[in-house]
N, C-alpha and C positions, 0 to 999 in steps of 0.2 A: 206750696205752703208746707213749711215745718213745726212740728209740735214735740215739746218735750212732755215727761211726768215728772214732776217733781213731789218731796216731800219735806215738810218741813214747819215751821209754826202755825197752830192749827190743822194739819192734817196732810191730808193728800192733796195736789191742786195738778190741772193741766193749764200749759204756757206756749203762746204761737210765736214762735221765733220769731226778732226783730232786732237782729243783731245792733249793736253791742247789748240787747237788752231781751228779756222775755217778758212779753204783756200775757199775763194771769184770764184767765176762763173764768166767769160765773156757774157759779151751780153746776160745777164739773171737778168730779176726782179722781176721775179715770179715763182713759181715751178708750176703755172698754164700756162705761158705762156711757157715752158722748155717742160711741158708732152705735149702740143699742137703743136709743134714744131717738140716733137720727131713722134707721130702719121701721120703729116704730111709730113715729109721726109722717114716714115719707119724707124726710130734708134731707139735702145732699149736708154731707160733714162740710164742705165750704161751707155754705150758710150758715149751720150751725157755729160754726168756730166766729163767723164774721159777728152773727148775732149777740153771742156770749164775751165779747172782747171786753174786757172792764177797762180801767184807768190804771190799774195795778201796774207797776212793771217790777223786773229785777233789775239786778247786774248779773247778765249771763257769765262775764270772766270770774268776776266772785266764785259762783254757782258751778262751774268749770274745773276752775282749780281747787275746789273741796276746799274754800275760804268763806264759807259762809256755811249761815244756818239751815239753810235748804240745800238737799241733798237730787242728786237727779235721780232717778228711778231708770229701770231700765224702759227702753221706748213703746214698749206694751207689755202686759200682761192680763191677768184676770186677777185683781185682787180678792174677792169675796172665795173665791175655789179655784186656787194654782193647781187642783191636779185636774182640771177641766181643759185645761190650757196644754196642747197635745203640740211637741218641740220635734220635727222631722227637715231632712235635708235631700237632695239627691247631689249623688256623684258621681265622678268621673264628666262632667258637663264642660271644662275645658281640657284642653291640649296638654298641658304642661304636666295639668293632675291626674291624666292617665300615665303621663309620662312618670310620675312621682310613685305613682302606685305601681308603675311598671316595675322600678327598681328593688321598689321594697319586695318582688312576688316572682320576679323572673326565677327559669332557671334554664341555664346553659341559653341557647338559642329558640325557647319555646316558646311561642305566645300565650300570653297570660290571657286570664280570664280578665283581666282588668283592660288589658287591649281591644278583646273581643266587645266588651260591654261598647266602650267607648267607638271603636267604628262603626257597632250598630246604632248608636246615637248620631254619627255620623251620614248614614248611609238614609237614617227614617227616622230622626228625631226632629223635623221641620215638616209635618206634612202640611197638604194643603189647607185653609178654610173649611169647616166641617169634616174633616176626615181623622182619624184617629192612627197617629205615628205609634213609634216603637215605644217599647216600658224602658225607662231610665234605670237606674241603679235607685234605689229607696232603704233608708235608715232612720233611725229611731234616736233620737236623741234625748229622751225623757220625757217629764212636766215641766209644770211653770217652775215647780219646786227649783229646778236646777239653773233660772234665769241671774243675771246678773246684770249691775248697768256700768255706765262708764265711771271708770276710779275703784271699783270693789273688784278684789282678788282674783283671779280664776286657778280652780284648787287640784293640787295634783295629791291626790289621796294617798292613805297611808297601804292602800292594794295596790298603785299606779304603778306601771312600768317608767312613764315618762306623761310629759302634757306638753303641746305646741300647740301653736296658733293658726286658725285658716283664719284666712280673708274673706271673707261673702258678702253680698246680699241675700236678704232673706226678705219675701214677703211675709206679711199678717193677713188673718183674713177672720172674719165670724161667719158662724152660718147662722142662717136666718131661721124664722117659725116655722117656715114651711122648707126646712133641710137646706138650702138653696146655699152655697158658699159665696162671701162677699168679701170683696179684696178692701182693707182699710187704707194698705200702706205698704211701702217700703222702708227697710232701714236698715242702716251698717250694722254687721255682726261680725263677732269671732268664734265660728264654730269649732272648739279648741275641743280636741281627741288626744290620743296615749295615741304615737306612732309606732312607739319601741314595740307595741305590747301586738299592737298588726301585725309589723313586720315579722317576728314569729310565725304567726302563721294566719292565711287571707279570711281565714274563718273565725278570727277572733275580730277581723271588722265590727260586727254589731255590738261588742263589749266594750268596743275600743274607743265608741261615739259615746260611750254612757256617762259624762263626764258635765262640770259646772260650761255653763258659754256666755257669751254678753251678744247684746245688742245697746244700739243707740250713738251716743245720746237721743237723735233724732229721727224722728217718724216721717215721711215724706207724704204728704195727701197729693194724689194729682199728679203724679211725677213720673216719666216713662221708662223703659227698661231697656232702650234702643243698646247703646253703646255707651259702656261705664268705664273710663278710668280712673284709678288710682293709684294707691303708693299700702306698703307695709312695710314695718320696720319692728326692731327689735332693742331695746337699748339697757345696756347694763354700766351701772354707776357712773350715770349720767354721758353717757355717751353711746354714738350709735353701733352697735355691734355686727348689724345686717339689715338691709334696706333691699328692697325692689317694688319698679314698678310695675304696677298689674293693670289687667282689663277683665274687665266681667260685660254682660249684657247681651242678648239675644244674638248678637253679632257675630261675638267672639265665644257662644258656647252651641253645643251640638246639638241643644233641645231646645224649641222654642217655650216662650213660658205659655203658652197655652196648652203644650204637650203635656209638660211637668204638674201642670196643675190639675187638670185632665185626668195625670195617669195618678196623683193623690186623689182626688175627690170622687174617683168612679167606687173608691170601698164606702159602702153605705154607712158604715161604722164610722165615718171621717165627716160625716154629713149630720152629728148631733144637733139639731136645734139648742142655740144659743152658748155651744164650744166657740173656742179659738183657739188658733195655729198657727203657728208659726214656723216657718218653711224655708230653709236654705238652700239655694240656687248655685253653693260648688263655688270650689276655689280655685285659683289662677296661679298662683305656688305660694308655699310655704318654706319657714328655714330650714325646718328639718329635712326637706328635700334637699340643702342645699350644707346637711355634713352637719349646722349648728343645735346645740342642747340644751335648753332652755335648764337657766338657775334661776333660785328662789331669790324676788326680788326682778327681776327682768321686766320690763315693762315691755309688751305687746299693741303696736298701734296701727288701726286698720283707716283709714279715709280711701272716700271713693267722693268725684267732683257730683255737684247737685245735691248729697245727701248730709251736708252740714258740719260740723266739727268732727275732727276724727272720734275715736273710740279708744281710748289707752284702760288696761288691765295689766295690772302687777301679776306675779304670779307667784302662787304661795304652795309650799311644798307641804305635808301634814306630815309630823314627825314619827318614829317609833315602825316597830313591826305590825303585818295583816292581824286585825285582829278577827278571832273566828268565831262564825255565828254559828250559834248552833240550839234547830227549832226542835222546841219543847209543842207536845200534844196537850190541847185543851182538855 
């Protein structure tokens, strides 16, 4: 089961994919307030969604191609308090992307630390049933403030070295009253960083993730994480500039997601009754690994099979020089 958010005459609403169409939610404006609701009565979100189905539908391709009056939202948030809404990834969890990080960080014949990370992911990041594997790589990638959905920009600021595109999944999850973290969903993301500004130097990583990213269009209820492929592409004026196919999913990365979630939710700090999260699960490659540099205007599109229409973002540059901040005392 697939769920969009949309926004558009009359407000907020959420919609359960039914392709070519989206049938509309009762008494629903959030897929945050919908999982909060189910937690608090005890209903699994199926139920809920089956329960709340109206008569309503749209035109999803309308809706799609930004030809209509409602707009899609990105596939979750926290509308009442985006900075509640806590945006983190881990990396290095495929082959490719340590390989990618590898280039950017080597020197002469040494092994990097981004090698080291990733074989220890390799070596203990699958442990058994009840046991506790290795810690992943963990990054910060803002609030909700910095979400975006499919069709709105992703923005390479006027401080930015550069902006590209990853490919992911990310889970969503809420924590419940009693701390407890509860998985709502999966959905296509582009956790889009400044590579230029890494490659520099490997300690500019955490700065490097601090940037706009998308998800969506859709939120997957119910949906497994076994083995995921897909495709990325890259296209400028109207044609395709770079393409590959990828795989993501417990399969093909070096942590299992009980690990990753695990090695997130054990900081108590991460376990706020009634926060959300949103959590990227690593990328399988990207262009900028592969030499290309994204211009203003480019359009970035992530699909992965099971998790619905792809996700395209334009990418927009912000013009002019840094400008400098500079804090005045109360």
């Amino acid at each position: 089961m697939r769920l969009v958010q949309l926004t558009g005459p009359g407000g907020r609403r959420v919609a359960r994919v039914e392709e070519p169409k989206l049938r509309l939610l009762d008494t629903c404006a959030s897929i945050y307030d919908l999982a909060s609701e189910c937690l608090a009565n005890g209903v699994s979100l199926a139920q809920a969604i089956d329960e709340r189905a109206s008569v309503e539908v749209l035109d999803y391709n309308a809706i799609y191609a930004g030809e209509s009056a409602w707009r899609l939202r990105p596939s979750a948030d926290f509308p009442a308090e985006p900075a509640r809404c806590l945006v983190s990834g881990t990396g290095l969890t495929h082959q490719a992307s340590a390989q990618n990080r590898d280039a950017m960080h080597a020197v002469a014949q040494a092994v990097t630390d981004s090698t080291r990370m990733y074989r220890s992911g390799v070596q203990g990041g699958k442990p058994a049933p009840g046991e506790t594997g290795v810690a992943p790589e963990w990054f910060y990638k803002g609030s909700g403030l910095g979400l975006r959905a499919h069709n709105e920009p992703l923005v390479v600021p006027e401080y930015a070295e550069d902006g590209g595109e990853e490919p992911e999944v990310a889970g969503v999850y809420l924590i419940d009253v009693a701390g407890r973290p509860r998985r709502i969903g999966f959905t296509v993301g582009n956790e889009f960083s400044d590579h230029v500004f890494e490659r520099k130097n490997y300690l500019y990583l955490a700065a490097s993730k601090l940037r706009t990213c998308a998800i969506g269009p859709e939120l997957v209820i119910g949906g497994g994480f076994d083995q995921v492929p897909g495709d990325v592409s890259v296209g400028r004026a109207g044609q395709t500039l770079w393409s590959r196919t990828i795989q993501t999913g417990e399969r093909t990365m070096c942590h299992s997601l009980a690990n990753i979630e695990h090695h997130h939710f054990k900081f108590e700090f991460h376990r706020h009754p009634g926060d959300l999260h949103i959590h990227f699960f690593g990328a399988d490659a990207f262009s900028f690994g592969d030499g290309v540099r994204l211009q203003e205007g480019d359009v970035m599109q992530v699909r992965f099979e099971g998790f619905g229409r792809a996700l395209r973002n334009p990418l927009l540059r912000v013009p002019g020089p840094s400008k400098l901040f500079a804090v005045e005392p109360i």
